[in-house]
C-alpha positions in Angstrom: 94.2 101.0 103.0 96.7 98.3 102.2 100.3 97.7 100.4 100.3 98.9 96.9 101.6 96.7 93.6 105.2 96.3 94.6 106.2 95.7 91.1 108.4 98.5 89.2 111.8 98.6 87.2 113.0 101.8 88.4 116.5 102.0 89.8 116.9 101.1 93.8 116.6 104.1 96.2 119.9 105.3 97.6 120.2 107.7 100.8 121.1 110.5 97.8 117.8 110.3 95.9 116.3 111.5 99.1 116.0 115.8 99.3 117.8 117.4 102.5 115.5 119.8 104.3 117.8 122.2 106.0 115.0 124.6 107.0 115.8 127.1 104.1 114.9 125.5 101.0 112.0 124.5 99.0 112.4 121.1 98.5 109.9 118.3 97.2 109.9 114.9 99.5 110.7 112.0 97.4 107.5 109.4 96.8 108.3 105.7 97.5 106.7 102.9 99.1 108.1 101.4 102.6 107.2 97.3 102.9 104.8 98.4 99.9 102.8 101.1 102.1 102.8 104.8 100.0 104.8 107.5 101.4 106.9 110.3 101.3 110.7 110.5 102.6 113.3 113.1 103.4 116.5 113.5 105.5 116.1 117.1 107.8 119.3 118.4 108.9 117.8 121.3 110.4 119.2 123.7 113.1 119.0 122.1 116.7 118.3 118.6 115.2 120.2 115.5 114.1 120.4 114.1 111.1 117.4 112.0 110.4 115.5 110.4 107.9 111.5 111.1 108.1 109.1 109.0 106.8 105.4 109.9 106.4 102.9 107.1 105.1 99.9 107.9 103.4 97.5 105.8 105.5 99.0 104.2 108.3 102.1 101.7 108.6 101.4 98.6 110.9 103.8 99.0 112.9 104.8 102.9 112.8 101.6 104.6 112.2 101.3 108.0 110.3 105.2 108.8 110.6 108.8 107.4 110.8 111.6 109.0 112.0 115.5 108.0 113.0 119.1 109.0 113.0 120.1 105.7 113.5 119.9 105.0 109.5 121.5 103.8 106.5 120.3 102.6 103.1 122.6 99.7 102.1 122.3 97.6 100.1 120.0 100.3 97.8 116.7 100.0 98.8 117.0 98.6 102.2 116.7 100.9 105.0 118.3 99.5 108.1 117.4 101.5 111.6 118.5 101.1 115.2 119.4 98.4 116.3 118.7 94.8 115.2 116.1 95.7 113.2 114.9 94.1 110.0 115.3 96.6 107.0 112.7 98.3 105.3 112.0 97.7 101.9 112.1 100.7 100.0 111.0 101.4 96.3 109.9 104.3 93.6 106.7 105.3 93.1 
C-alpha cells in the first residue's frame, strides 16, 4: 500500500498527545501517519524497559518495516520526530 493524502488542519502532534503504556492501563494508541504511511504510536515505560516511543505501520514502512521503536527520541518542532543520531526527522501528522 502507499502514503496516504497528507493533507489535514489538525493541530501538530506533540510527544504529550501520545498515551503512556505502563503495563497497567488500558490505553488506546494514538492514529497518525509517519512520512504519510498509517500507523499507530505510543511511548511504553514499562517495568524492565526504557522509555521509548513505538511505532507500528499499517502496511509496511520503506525503511522500517511493520514496527518502529527508540529511546533515542524527541518530537520538536511538533510533528517532527527526531531519533538517534543524525537522522532526518519523521514527519508526523493526525489521522
Amino acid at each position: 500500500m502507499s502514503q496516504t493524502d497528507d493533507t489535514n488542519n489538525e493541530p501538530e502532534i506533540k510527544e504529550s498527545d501520545f498515551p503512556i503504556d505502563s503495563g497497567q492501563d488500558q490505553f488506546e494508541p494514538l492514529q497518525l501517519t509517519v512520512d504519510g504511511y498509517p500507523a499507530k504510536g505510543l511511548i511504553t515505560d514499562s517495568i524492565g524497559w526504557s522509555t521509548r516511543i513505538v511505532l507500528l505501520f499499517e502496511q509496511p514502512h520503506p525503511e522500517f518495516g511493520k514496527e518502529f521503536m527508540t529511546k533515542k527520541f524527541l518530537i520538536e518542532p511538533a510533528g517532527y520526530l527526531t531519533y538517534g543520531y543524525d537522522q532526518k526527522p519523521l514527519r508526523l501528522k493526525r489521522i
